[in-house]
PDB file of N, CA, C and O in Angstrom:
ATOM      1  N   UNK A   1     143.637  68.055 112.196  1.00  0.00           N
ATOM      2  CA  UNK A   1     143.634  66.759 112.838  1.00  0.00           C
ATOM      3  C   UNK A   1     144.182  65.719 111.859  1.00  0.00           C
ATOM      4  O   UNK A   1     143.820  65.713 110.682  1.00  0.00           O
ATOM      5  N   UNK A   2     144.985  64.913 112.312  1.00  0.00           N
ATOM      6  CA  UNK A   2     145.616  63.621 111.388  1.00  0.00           C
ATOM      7  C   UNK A   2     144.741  62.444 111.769  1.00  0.00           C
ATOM      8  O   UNK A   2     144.284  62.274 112.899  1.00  0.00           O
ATOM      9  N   UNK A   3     144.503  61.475 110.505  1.00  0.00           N
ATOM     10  CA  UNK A   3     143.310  60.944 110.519  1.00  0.00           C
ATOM     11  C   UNK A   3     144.227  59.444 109.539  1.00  0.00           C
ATOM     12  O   UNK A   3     144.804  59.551 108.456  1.00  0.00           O
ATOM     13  N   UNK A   4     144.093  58.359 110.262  1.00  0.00           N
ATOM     14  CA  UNK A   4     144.624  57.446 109.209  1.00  0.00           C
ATOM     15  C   UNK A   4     143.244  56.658 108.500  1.00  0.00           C
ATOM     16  O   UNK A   4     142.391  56.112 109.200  1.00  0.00           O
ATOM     17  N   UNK A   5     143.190  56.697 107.114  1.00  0.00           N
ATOM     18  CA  UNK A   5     142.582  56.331 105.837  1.00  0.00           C
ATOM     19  C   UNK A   5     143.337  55.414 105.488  1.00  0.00           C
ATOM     20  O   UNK A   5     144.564  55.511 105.503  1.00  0.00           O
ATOM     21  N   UNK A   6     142.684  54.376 105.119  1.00  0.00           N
ATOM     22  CA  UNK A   6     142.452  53.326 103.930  1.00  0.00           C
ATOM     23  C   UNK A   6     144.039  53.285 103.877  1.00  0.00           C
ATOM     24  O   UNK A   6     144.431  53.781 102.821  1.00  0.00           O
ATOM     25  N   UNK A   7     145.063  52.849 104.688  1.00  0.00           N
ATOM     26  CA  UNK A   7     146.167  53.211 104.977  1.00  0.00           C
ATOM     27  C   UNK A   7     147.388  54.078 104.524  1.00  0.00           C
ATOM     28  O   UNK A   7     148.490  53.842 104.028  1.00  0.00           O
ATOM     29  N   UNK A   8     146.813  54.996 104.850  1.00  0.00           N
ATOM     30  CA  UNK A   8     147.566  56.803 104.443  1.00  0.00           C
ATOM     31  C   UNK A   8     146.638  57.265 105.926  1.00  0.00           C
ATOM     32  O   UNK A   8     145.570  57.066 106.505  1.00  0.00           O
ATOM     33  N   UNK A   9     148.382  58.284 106.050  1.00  0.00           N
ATOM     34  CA  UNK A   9     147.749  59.271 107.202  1.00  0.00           C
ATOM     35  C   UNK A   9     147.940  60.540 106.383  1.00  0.00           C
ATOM     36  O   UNK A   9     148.797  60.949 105.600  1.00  0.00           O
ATOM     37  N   UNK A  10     146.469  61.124 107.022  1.00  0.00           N
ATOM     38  CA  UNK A  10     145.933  62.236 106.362  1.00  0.00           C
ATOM     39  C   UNK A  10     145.756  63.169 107.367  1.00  0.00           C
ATOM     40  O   UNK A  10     145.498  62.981 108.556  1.00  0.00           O
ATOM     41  N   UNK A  11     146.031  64.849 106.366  1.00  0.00           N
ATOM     42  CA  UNK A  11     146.203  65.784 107.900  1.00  0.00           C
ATOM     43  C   UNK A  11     146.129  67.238 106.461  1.00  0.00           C
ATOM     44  O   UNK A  11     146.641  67.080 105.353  1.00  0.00           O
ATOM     45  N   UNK A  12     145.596  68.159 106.772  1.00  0.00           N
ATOM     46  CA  UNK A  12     145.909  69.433 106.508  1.00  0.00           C
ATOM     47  C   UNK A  12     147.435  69.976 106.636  1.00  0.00           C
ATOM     48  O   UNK A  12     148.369  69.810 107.420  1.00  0.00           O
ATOM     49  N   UNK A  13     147.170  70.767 105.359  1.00  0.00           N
ATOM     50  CA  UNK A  13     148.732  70.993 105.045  1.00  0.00           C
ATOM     51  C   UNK A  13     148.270  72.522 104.810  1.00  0.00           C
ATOM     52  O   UNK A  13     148.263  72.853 103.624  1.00  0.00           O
ATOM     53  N   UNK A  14     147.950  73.342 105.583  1.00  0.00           N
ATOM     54  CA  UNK A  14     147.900  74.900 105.360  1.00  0.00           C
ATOM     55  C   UNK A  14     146.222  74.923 104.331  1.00  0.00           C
ATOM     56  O   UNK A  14     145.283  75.250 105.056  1.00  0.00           O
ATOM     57  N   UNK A  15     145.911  74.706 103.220  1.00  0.00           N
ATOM     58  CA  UNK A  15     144.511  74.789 102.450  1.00  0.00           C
ATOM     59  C   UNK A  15     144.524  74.016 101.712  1.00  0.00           C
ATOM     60  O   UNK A  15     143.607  74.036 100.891  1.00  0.00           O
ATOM     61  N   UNK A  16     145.732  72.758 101.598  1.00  0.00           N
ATOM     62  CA  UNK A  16     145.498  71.596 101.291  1.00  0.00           C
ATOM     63  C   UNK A  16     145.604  70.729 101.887  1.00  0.00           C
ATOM     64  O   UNK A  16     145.733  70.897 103.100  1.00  0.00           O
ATOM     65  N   UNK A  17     145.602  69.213 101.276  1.00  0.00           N
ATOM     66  CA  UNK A  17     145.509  68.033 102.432  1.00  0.00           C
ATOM     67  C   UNK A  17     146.616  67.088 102.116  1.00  0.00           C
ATOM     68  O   UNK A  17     146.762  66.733 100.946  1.00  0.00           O
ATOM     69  N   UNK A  18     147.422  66.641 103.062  1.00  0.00           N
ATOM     70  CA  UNK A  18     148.954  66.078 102.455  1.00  0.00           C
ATOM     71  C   UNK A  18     148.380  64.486 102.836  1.00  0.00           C
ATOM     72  O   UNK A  18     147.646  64.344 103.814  1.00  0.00           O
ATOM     73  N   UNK A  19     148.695  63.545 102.155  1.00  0.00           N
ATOM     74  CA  UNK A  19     148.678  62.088 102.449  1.00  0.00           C
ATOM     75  C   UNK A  19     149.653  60.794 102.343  1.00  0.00           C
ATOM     76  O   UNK A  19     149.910  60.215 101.287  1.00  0.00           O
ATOM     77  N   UNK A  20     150.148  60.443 103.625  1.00  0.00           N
ATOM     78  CA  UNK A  20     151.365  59.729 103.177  1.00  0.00           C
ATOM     79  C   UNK A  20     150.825  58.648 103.447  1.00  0.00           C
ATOM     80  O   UNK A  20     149.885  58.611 104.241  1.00  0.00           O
ATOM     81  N   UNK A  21     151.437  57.236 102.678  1.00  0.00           N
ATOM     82  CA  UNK A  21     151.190  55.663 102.336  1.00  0.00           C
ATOM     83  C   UNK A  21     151.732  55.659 103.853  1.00  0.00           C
ATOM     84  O   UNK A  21     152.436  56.556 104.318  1.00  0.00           O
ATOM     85  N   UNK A  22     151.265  54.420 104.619  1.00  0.00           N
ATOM     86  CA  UNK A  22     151.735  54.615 105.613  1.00  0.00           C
ATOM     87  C   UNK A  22     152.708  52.866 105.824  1.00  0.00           C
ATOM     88  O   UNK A  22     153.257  52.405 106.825  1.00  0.00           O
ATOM     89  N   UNK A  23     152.571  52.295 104.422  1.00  0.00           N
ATOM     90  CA  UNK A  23     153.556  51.131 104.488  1.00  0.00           C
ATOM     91  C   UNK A  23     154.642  51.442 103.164  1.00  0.00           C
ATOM     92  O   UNK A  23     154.241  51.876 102.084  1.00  0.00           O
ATOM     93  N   UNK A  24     155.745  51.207 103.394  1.00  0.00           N
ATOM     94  CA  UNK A  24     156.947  51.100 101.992  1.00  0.00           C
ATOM     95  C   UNK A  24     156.052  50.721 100.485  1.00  0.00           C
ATOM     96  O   UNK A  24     155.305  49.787 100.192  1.00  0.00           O
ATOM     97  N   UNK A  25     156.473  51.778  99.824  1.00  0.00           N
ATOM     98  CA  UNK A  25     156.925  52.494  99.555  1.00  0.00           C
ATOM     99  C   UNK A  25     155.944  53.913 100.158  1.00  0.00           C
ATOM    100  O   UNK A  25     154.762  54.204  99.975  1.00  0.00           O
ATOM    101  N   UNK A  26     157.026  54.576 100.921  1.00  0.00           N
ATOM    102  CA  UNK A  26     155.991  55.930 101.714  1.00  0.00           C
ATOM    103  C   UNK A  26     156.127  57.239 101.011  1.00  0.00           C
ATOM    104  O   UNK A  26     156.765  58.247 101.315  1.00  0.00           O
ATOM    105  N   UNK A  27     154.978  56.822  99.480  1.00  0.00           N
ATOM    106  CA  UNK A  27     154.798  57.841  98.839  1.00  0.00           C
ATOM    107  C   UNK A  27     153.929  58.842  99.776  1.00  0.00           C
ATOM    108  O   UNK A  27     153.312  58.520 100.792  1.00  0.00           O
ATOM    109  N   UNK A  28     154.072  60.738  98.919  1.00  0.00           N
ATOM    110  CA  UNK A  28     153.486  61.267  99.897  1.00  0.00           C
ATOM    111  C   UNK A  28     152.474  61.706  98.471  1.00  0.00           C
ATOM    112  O   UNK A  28     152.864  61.509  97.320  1.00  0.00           O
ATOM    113  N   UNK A  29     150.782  62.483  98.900  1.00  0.00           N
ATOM    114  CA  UNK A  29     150.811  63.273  98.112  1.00  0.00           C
ATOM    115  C   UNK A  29     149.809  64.624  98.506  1.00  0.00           C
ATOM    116  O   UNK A  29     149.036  64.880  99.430  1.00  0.00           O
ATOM    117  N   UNK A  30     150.241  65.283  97.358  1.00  0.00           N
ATOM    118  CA  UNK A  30     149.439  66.714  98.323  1.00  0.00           C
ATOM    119  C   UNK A  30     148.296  67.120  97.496  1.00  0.00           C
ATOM    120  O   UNK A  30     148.671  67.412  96.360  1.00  0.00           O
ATOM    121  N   UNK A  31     147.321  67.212  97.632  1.00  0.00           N
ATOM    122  CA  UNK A  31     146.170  67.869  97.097  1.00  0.00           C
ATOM    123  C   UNK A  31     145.880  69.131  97.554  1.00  0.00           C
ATOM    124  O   UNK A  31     146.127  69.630  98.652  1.00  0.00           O
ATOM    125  N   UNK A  32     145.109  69.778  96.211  1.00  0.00           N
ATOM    126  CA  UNK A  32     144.528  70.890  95.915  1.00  0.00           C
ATOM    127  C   UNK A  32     142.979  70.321  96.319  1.00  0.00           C
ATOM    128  O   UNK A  32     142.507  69.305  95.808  1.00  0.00           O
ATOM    129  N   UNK A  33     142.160  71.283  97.482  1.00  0.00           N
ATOM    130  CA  UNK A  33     140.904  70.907  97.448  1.00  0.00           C
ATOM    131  C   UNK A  33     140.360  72.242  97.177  1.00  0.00           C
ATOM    132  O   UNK A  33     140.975  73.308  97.197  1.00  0.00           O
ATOM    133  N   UNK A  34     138.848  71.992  96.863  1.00  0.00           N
ATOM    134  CA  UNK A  34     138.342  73.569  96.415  1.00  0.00           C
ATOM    135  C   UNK A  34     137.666  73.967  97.292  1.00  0.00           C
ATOM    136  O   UNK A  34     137.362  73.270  98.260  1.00  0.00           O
ATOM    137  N   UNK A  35     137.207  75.461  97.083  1.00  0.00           N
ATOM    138  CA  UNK A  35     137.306  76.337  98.508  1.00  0.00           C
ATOM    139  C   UNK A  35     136.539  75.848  99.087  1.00  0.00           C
ATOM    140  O   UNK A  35     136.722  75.787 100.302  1.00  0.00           O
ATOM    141  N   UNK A  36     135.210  75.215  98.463  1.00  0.00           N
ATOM    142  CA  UNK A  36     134.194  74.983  99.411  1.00  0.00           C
ATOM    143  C   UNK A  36     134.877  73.467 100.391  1.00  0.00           C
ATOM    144  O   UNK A  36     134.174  73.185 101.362  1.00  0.00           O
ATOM    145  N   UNK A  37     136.149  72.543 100.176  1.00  0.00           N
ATOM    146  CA  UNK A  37     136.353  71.556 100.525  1.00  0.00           C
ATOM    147  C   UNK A  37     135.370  70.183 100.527  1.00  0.00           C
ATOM    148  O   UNK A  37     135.062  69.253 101.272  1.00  0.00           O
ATOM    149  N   UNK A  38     135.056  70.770  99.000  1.00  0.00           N
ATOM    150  CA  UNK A  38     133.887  69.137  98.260  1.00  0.00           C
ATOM    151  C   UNK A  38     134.648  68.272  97.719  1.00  0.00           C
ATOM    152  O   UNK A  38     134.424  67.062  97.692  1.00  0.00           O
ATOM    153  N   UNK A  39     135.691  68.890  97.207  1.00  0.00           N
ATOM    154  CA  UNK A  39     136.275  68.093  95.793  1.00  0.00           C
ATOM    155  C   UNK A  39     137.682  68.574  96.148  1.00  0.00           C
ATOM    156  O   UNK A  39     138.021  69.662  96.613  1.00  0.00           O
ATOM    157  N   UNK A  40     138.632  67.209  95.727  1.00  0.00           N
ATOM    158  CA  UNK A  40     139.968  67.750  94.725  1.00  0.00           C
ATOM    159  C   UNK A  40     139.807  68.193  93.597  1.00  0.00           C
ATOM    160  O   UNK A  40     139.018  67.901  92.698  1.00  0.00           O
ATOM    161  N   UNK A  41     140.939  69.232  93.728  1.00  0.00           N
ATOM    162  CA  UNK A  41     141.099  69.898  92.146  1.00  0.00           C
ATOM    163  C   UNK A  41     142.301  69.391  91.764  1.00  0.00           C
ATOM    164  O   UNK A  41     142.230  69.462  90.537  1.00  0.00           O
ATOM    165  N   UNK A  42     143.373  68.918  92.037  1.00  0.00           N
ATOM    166  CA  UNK A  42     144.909  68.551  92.254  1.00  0.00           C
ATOM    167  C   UNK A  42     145.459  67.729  92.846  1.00  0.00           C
ATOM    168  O   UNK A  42     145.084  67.631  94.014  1.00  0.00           O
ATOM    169  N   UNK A  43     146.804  66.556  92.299  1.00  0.00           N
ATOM    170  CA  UNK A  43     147.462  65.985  92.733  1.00  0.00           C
ATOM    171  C   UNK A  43     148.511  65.765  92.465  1.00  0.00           C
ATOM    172  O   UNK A  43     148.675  65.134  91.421  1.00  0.00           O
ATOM    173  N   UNK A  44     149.761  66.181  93.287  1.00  0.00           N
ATOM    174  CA  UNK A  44     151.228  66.116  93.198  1.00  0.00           C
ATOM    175  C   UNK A  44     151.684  64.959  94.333  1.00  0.00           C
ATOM    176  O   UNK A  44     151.458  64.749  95.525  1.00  0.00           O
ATOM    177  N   UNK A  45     152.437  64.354  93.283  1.00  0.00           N
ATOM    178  CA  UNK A  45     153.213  63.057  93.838  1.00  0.00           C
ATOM    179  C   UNK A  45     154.363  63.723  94.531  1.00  0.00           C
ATOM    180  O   UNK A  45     155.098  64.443  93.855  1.00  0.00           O
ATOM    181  N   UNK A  46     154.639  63.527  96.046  1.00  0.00           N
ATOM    182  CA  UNK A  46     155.850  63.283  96.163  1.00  0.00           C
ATOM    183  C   UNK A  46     156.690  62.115  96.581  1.00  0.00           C
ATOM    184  O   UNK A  46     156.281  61.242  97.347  1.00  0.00           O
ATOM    185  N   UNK A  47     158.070  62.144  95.957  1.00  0.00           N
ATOM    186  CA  UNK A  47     158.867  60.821  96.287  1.00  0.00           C
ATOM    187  C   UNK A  47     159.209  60.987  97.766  1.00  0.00           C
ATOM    188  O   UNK A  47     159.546  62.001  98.377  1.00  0.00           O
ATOM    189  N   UNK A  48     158.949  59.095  98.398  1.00  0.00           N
ATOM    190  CA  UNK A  48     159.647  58.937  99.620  1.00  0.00           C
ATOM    191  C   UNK A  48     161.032  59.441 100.068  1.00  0.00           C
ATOM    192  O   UNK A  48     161.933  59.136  99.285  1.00  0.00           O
ATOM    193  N   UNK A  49     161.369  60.082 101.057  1.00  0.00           N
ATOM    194  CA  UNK A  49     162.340  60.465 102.038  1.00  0.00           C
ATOM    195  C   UNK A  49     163.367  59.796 101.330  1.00  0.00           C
ATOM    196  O   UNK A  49     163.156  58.608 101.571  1.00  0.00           O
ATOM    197  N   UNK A  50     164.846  59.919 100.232  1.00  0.00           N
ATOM    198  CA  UNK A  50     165.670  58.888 100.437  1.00  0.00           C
ATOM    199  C   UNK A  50     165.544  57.724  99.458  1.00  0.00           C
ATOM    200  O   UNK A  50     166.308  56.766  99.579  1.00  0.00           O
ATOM    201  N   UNK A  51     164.626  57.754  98.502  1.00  0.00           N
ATOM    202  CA  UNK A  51     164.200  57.003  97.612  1.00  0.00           C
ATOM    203  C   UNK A  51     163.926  57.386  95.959  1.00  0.00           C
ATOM    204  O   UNK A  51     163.013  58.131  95.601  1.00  0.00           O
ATOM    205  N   UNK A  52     164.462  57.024  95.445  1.00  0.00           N
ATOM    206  CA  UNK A  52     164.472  57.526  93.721  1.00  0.00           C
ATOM    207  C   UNK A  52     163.141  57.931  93.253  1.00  0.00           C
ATOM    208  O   UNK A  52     162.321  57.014  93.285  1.00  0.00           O
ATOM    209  N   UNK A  53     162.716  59.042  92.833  1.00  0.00           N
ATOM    210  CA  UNK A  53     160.708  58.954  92.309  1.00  0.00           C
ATOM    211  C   UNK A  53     160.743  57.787  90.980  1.00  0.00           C
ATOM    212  O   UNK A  53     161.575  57.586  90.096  1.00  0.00           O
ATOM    213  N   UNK A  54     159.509  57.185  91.289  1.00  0.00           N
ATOM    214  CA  UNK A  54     159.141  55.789  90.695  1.00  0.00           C
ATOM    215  C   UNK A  54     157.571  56.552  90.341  1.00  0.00           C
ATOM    216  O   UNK A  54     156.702  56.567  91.213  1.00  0.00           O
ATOM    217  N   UNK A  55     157.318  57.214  88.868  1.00  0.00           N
ATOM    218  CA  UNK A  55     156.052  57.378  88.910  1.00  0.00           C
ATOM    219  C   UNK A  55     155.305  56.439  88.691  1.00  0.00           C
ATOM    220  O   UNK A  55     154.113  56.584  88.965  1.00  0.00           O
ATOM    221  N   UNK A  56     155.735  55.295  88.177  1.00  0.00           N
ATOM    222  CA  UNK A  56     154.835  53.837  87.836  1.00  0.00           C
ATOM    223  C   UNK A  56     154.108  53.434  89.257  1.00  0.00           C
ATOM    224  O   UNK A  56     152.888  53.355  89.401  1.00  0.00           O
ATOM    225  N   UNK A  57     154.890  53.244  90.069  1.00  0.00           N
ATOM    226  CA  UNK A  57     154.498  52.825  91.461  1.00  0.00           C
ATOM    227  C   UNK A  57     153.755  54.232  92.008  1.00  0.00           C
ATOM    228  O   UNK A  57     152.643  53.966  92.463  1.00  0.00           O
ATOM    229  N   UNK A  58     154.062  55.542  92.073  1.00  0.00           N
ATOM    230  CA  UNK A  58     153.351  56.744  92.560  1.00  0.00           C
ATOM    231  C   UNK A  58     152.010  56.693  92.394  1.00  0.00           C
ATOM    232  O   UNK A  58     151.168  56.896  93.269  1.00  0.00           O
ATOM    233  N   UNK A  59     151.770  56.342  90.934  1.00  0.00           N
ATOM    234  CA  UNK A  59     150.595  56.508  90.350  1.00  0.00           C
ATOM    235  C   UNK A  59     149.534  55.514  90.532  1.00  0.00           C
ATOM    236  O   UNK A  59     148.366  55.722  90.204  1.00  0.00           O
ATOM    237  N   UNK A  60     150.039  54.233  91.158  1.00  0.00           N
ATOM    238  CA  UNK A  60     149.323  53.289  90.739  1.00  0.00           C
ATOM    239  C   UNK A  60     149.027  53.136  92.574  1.00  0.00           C
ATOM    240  O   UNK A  60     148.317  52.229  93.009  1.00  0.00           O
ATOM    241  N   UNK A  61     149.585  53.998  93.340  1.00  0.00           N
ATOM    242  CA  UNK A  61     149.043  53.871  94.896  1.00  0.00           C
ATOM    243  C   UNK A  61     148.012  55.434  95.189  1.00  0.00           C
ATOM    244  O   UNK A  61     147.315  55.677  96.174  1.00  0.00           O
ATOM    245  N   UNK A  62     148.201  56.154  94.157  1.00  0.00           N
ATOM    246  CA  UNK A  62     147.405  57.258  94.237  1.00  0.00           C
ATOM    247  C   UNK A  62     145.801  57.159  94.151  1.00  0.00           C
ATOM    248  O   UNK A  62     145.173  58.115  94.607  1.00  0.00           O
ATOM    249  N   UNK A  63     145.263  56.343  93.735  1.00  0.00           N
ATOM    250  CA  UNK A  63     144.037  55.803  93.983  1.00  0.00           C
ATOM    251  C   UNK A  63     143.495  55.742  95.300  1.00  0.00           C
ATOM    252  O   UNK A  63     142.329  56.021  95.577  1.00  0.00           O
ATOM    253  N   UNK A  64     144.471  55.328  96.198  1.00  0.00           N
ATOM    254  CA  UNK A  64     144.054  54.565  97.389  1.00  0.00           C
ATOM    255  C   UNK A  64     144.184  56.251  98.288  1.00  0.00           C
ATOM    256  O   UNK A  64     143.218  56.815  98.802  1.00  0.00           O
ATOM    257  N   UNK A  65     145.391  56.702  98.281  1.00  0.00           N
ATOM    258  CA  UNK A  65     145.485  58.444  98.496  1.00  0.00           C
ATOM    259  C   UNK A  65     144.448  59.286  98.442  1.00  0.00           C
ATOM    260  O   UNK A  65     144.015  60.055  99.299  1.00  0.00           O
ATOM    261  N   UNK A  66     143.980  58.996  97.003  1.00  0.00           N
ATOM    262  CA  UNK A  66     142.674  59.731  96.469  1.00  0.00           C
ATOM    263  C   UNK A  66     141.381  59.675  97.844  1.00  0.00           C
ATOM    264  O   UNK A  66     140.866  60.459  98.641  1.00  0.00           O
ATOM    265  N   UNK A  67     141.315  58.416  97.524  1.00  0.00           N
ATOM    266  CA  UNK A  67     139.748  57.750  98.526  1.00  0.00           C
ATOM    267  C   UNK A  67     140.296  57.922  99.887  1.00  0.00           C
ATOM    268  O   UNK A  67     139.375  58.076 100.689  1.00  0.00           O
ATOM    269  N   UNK A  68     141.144  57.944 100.285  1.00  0.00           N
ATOM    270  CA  UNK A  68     141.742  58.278 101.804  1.00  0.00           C
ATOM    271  C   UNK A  68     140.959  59.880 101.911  1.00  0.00           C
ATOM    272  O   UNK A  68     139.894  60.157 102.463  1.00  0.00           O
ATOM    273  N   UNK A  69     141.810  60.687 101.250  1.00  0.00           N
ATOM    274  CA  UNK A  69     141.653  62.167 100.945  1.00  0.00           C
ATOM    275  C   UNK A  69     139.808  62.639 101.027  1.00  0.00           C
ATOM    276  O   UNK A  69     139.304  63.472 101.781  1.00  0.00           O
ATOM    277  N   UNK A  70     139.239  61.934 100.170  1.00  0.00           N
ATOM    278  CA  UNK A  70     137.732  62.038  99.897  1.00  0.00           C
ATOM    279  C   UNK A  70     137.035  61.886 101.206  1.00  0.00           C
ATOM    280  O   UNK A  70     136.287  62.754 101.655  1.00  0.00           O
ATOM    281  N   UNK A  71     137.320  60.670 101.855  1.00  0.00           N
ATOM    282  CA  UNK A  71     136.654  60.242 103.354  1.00  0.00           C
ATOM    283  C   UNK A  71     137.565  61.302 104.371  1.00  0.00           C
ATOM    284  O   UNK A  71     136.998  61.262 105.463  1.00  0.00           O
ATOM    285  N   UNK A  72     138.249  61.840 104.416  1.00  0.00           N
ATOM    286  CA  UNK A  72     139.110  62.943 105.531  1.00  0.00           C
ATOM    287  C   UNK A  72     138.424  63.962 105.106  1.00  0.00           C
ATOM    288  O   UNK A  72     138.166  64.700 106.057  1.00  0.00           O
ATOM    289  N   UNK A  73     137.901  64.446 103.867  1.00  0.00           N
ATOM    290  CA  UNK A  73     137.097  65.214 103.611  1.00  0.00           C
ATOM    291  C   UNK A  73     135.689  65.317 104.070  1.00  0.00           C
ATOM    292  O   UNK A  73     135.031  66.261 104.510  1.00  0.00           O
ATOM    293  N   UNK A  74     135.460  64.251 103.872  1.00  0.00           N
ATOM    294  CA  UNK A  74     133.857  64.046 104.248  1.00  0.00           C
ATOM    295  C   UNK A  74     133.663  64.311 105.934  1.00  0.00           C
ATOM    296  O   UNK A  74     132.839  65.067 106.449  1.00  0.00           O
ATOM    297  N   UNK A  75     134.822  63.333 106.731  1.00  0.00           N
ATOM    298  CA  UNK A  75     134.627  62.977 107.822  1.00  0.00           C
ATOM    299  C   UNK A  75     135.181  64.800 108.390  1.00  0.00           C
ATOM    300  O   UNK A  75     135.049  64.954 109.604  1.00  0.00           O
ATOM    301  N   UNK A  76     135.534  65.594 107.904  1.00  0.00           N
ATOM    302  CA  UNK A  76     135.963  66.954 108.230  1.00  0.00           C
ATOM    303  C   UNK A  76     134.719  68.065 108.081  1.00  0.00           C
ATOM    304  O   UNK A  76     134.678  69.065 108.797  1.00  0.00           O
ATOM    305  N   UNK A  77     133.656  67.754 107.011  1.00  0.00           N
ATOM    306  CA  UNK A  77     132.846  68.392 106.914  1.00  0.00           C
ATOM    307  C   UNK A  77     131.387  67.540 108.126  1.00  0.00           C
ATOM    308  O   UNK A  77     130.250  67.917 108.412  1.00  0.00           O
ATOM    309  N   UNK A  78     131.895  66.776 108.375  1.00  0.00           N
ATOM    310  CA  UNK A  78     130.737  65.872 109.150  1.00  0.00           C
ATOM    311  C   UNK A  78     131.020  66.754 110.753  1.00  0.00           C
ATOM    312  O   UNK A  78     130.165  67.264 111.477  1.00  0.00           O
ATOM    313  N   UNK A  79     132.269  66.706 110.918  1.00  0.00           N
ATOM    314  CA  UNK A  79     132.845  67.323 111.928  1.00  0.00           C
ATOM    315  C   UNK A  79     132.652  68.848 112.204  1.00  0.00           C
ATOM    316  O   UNK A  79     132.657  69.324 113.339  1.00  0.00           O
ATOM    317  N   UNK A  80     132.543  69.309 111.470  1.00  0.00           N
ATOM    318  CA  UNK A  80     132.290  70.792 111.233  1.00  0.00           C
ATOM    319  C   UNK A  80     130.765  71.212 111.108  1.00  0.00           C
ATOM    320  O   UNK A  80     130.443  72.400 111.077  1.00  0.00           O
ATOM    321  N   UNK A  81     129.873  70.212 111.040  1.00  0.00           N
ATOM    322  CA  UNK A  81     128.554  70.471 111.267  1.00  0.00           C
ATOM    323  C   UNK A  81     127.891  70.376 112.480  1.00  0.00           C
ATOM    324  O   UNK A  81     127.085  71.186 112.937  1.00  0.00           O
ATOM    325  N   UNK A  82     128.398  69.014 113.130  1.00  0.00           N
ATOM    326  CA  UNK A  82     128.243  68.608 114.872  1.00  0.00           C
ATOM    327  C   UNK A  82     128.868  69.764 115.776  1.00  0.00           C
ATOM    328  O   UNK A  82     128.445  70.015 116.904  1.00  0.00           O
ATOM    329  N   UNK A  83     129.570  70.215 115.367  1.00  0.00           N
ATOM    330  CA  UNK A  83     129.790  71.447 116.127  1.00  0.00           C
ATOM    331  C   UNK A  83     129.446  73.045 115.808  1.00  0.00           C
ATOM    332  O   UNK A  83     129.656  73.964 116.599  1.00  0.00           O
ATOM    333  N   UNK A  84     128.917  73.166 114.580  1.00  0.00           N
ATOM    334  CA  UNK A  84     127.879  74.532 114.636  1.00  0.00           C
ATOM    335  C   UNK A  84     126.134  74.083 115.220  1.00  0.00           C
ATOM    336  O   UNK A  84     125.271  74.956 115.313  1.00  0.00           O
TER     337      UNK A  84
END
C-alpha cells in the first residue's frame, strides 16, 4: 500500500521500503528494514529522474524520509494486527 508521510510517498519495494520527496527536489530513497520490520538497517539515496545527485541536499532531506519510513512502518504493523 502507498501511504503519503510527512511529505514523501511511501510504498514497499519487494522487502524494502522506497520513499520519494513528493515536492522538487524529488529525491528518492530506499531502505533496508529488518526482518522483523522494527527498524531500518539502511539508506541509499537516489538522485531525481533527470537531475545531477546533490548529496548535500540528499542528505539533509533524508531525515524527513527517515520519519516518513518509521510511521509507514508503524502504521503497517498496526495494520497487520487489526487484521489477525
Amino acid at each position: 500500500m502507498k501511504r503519503i508521510i510527512n511529505g514523501c510517498e511511501v510504498q514497499w519495494a519487494s522487502e524494502r521500503v522506497f520513499a520519494e520527496r513528493q515536492n522538487p527536489p524529488n529525491y528518492g530513497y530506499l531502505f533496508d528494514v529488518s526482518a522483523d520490520r522494527k527498524r531500518i538497517v539502511k539508506c541509499t539515496h537516489l538522485p531525481a529522474i533527470g537531475e545531477e545527485f546533490d548529496n548535500t541536499n540528499a542528505e539533509r532531506f533524508e531525515m524527513d524520509a527517515r520519519q516518513a519510513v518509521e510511521e509507514f512502518l508503524r502504521q503497517e504493523r498496526e495494520a497487520n494486527r487489526v487484521q489477525t
